[in-house]
C-alpha positions as a Python dict, from the first residue, in 0.01 Angstrom:
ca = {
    (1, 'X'): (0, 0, 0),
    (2, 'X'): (-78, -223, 289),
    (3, 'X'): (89, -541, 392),
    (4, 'X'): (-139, -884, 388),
    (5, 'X'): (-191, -1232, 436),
    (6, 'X'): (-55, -1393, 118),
    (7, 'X'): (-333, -1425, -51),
    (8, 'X'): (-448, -1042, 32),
    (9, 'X'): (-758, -1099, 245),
    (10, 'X'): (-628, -956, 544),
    (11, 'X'): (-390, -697, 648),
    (12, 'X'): (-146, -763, 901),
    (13, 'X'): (-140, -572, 1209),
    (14, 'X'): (225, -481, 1236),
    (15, 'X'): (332, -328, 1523),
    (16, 'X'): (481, -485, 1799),
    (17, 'X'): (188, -560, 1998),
    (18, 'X'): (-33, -663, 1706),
    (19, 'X'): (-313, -424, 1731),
    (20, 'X'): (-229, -146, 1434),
    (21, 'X'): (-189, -197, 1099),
    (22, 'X'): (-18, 47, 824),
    (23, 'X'): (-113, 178, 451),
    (24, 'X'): (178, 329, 341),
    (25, 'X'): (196, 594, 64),
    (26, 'X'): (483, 447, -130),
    (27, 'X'): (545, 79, -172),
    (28, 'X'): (915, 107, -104),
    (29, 'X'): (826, 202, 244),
    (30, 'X'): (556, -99, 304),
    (31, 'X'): (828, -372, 191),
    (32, 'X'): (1076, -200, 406),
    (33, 'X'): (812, -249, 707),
    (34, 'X'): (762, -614, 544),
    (35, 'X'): (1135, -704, 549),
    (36, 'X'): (1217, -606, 943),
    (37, 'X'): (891, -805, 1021),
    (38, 'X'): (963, -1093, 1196),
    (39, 'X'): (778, -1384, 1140),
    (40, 'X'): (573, -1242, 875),
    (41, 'X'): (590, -1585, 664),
    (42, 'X'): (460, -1523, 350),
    (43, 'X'): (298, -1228, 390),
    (44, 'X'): (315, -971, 80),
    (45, 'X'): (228, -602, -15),
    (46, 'X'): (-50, -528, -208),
    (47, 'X'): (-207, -216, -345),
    (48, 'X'): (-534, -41, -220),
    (49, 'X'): (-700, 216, -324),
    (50, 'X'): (-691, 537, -81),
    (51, 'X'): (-1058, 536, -62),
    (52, 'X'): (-1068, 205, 42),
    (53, 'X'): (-801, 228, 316),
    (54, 'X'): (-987, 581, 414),
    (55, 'X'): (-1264, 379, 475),
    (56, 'X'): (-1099, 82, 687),
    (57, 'X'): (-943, 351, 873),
    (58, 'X'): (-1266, 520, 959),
    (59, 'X'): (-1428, 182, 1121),
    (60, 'X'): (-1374, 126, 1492),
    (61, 'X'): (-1106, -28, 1575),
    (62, 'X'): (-1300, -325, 1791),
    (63, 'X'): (-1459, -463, 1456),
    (64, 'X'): (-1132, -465, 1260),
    (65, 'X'): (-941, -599, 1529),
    (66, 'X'): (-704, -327, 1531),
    (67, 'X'): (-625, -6, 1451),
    (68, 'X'): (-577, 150, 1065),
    (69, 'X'): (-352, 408, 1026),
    (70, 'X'): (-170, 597, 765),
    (71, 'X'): (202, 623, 724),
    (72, 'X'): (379, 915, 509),
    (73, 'X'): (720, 937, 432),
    (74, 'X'): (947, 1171, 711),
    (75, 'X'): (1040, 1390, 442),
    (76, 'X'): (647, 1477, 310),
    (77, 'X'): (555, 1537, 669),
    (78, 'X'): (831, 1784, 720),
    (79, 'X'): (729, 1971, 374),
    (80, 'X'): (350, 1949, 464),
    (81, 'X'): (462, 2129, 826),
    (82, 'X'): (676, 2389, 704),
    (83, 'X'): (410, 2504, 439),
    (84, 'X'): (150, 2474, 663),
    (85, 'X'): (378, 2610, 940),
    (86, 'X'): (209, 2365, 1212),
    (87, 'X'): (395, 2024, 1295),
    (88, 'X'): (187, 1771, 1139),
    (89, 'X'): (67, 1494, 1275),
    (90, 'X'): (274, 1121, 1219),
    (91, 'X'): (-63, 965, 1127),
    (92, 'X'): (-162, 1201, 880),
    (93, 'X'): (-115, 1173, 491),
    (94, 'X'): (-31, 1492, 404),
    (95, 'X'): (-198, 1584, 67),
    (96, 'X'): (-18, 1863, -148),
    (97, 'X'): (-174, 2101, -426),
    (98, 'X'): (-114, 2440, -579),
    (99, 'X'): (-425, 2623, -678),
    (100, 'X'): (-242, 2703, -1047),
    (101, 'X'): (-305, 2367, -1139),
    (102, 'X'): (-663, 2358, -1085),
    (103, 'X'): (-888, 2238, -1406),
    (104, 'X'): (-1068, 2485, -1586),
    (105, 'X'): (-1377, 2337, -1403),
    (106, 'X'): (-1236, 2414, -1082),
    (107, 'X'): (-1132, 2136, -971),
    (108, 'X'): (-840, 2098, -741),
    (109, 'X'): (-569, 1792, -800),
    (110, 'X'): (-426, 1650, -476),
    (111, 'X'): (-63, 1514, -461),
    (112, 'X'): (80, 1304, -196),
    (113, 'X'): (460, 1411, -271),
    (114, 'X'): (542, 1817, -293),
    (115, 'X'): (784, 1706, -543),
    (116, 'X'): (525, 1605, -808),
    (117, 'X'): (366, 1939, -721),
    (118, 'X'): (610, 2073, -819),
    (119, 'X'): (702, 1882, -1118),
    (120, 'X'): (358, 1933, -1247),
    (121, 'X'): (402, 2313, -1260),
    (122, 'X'): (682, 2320, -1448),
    (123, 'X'): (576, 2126, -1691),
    (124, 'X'): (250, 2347, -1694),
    (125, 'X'): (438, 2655, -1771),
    (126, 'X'): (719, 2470, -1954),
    (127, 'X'): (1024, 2460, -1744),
    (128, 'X'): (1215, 2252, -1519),
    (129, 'X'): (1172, 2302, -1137),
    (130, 'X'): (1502, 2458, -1026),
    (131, 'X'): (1693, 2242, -706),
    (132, 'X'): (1675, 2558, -540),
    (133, 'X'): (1292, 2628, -531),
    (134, 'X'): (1125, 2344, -734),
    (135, 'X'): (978, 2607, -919),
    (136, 'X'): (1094, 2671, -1313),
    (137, 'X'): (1403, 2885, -1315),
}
């Protein structure tokens, strides 16, 4: 999610000296930003594909007119860092998977909250993920 113009042509750069600009991985998060924005007028939040925002974040920031960067949620950060047992970064976006839930082709499903992780599993083998672990009891 991004915040924009109104109309959605253009993201707003958001920070306090008006040279970055945020996609967020949940929307509750970008209209949080959008509320404590002052002078933000009618600006909205709008949805954009994570390829698309990968790509606007990989341009230089002198033809944008700013910088792109992602925002995760505190508590994803922390999960990504104590799995990965490294601090992660505050611009990453951490990505979650388990290799369990691969498709029989091989390929690998990526998961921006652990907690869906883990929700899929369970429901592969049938269970509910316990508080505890997240994984079925």
């Amino acid at each position: 999610f991004v915040i924009t113009t109104a109309d959605g042509s253009t993201p707003l750069f958001t920070d306090a000296d008006g040279t970055r600009a945020s996609f967020f991985a949940e929307r509750r998060d970008a209209e949080a930003k959008l509320k404590s924005l002052k002078g933000a007028g009618d600006a909205v939040v709008m949805s954009l594909p994570l390829s698309e925002a990968l790509d606007l974040k990989k341009q230089p920031a002198s033809e944008l007119g700013g910088e792109f960067t992602l925002s995760a949620r505190k508590g994803e950060r922390d999960d990504a860092s104590a799995i990965a047992g490294a601090q992660a970064d505050p611009d990453d976006l951490p990505l979650f998977f388990d290799p369990r839930l691969a498709a029989p082709s091989g390929e690998v499903y990526l998961f921006l909250k652990k907690g869906d992780v883990d929700k899929s599993w369970a429901k592969a083998v049938g269970g509910k993920p316990s508080a505890k672990t997240g994984y079925p009891a």
